[in-house]
VEXDODREN-562942 format. One record per residue (C-alpha): residue number from 1; residue in three letters; x, y, z. Coordinates in Angstrom, 3 decimals, padded with zeros to 6 digits, m for minus. Layout:
// residues N
ATOM  resi  resn         X         Y         Z
ATOM   NUM   ALA         X         Y         Z
...
END
This chain:
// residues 117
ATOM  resi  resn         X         Y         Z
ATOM     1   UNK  m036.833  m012.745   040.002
ATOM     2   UNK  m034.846  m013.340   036.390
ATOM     3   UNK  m031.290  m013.716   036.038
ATOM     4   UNK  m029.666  m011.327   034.116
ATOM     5   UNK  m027.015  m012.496   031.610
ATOM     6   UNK  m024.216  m010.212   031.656
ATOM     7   UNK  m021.951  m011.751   029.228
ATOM     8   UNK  m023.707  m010.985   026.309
ATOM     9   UNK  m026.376  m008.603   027.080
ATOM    10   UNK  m026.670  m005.435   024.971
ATOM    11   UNK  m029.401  m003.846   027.432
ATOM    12   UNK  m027.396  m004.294   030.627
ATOM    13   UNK  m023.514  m003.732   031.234
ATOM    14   UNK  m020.660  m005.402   032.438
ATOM    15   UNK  m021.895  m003.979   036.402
ATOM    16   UNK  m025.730  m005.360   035.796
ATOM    17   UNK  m027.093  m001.591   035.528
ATOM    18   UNK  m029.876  m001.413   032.612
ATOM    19   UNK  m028.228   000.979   029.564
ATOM    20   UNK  m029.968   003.897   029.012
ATOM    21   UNK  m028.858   003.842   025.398
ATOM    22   UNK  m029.516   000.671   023.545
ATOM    23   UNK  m028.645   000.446   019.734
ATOM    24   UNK  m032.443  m000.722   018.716
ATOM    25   UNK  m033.740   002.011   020.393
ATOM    26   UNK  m031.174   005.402   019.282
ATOM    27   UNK  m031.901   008.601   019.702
ATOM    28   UNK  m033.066   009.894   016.587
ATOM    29   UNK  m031.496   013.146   015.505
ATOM    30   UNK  m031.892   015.331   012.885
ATOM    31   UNK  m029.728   014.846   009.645
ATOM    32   UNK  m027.398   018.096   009.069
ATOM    33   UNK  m028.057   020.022   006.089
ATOM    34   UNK  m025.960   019.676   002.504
ATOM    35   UNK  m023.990   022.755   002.530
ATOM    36   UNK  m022.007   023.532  m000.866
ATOM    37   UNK  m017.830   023.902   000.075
ATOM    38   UNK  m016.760   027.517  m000.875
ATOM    39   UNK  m013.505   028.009  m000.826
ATOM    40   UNK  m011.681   031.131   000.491
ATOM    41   UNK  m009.329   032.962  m002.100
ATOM    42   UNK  m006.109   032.136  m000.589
ATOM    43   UNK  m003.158   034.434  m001.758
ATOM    44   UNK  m000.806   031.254  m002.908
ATOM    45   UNK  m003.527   029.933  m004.965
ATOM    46   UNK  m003.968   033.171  m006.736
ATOM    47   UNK  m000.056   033.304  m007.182
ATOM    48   UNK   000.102   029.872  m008.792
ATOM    49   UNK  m003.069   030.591  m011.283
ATOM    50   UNK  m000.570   033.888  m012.339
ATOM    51   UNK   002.541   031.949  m012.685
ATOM    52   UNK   001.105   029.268  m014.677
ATOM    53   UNK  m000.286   031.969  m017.187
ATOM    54   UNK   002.836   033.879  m017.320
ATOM    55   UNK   004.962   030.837  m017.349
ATOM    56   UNK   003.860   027.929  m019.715
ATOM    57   UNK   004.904   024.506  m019.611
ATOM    58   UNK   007.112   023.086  m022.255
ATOM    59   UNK   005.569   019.793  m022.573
ATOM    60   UNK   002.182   021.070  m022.626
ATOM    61   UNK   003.171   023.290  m025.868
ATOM    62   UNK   004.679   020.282  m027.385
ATOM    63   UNK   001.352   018.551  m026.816
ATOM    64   UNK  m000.805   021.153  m028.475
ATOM    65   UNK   001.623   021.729  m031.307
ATOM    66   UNK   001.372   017.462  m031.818
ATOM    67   UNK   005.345   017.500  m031.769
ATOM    68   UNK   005.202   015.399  m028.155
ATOM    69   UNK   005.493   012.237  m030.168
ATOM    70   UNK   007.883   013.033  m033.135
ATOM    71   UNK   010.925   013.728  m031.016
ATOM    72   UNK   013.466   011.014  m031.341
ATOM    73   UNK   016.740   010.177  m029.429
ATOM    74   UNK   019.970   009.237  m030.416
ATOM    75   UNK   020.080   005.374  m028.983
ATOM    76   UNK   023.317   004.031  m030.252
ATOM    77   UNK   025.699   002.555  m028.415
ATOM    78   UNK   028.903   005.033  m027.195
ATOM    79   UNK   032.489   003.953  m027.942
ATOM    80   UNK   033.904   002.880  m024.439
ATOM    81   UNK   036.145   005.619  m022.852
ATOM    82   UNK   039.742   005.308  m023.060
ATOM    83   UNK   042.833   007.474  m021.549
ATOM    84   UNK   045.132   008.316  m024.352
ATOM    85   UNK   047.144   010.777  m022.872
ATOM    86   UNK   050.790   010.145  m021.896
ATOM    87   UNK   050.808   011.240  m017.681
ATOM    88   UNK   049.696   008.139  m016.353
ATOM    89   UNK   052.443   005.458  m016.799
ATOM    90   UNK   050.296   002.122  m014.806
ATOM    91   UNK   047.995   001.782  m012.350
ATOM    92   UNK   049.484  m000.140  m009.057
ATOM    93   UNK   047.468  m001.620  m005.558
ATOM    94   UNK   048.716  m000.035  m002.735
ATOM    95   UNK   046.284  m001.729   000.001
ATOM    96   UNK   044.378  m004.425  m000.349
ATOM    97   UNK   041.962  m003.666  m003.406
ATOM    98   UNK   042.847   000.236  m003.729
ATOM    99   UNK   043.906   001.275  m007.538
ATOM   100   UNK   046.044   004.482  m007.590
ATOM   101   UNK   046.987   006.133  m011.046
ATOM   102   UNK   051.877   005.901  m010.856
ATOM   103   UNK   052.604   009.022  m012.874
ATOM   104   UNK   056.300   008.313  m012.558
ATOM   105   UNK   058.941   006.293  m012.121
ATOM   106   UNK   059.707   007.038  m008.617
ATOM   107   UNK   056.118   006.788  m007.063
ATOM   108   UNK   055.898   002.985  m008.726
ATOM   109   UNK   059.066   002.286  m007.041
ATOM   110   UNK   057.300   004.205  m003.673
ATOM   111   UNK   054.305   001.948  m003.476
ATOM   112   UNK   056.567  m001.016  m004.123
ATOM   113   UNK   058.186  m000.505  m000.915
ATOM   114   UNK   055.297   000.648   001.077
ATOM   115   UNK   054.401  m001.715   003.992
ATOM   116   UNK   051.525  m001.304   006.655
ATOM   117   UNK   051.997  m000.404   010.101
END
């Protein structure tokens, strides 16, 4: 009687039992048939296909009209913004790196003599 080599046998399995299936000899079934997709009318489709008539994009107008690639922006640079009222007298640090606006006198002298706990 033959030995049966289990480690790399494709007719026989890892317990020595002959496979019933072996992937020279498949089964051979029958290919299923090309059906065409039809698809159901679905209520939200139908609701998009009447808001896009009703409701027409901008761009798209633009792009018909040929005025998509004439429109030109404004790219020069701003002036920087500056305060120029008269509320603010100074900025001052109260802790560490924290900026707060001194409107008067007082709250400069305030935050001058405020310590942490």
């Amino acid at each position: 009687m033959g030995m049966i080599n289990l480690q790399n046998s494709l007719r026989y399995g890892p317990t020595g039992k002959k496979r019933k299936k072996h992937f020279t000899n498949r089964v051979k079934t029958k290919k299923p048939e090309f059906k065409t997709y039809t698809q159901s009318p679905c209520q939200l489709n139908t609701l998009r296909e009447e808001q896009a008539k009703q409701y027409k994009s901008i761009m798209e107008e633009y792009m018909a009209s040929g005025d998509y690639h004439k429109v030109v922006s404004d790219t020069t640079k701003r002036e920087p913004m500056k305060y120029t009222g008269t509320l603010v007298k100074g900025i001052a640090t109260m802790h560490k790196s924290n900026a707060v606006p001194v409107i008067s006198q007082q709250e400069a002298e305030d935050i001058a003599k405020m310590r942490r706990n």
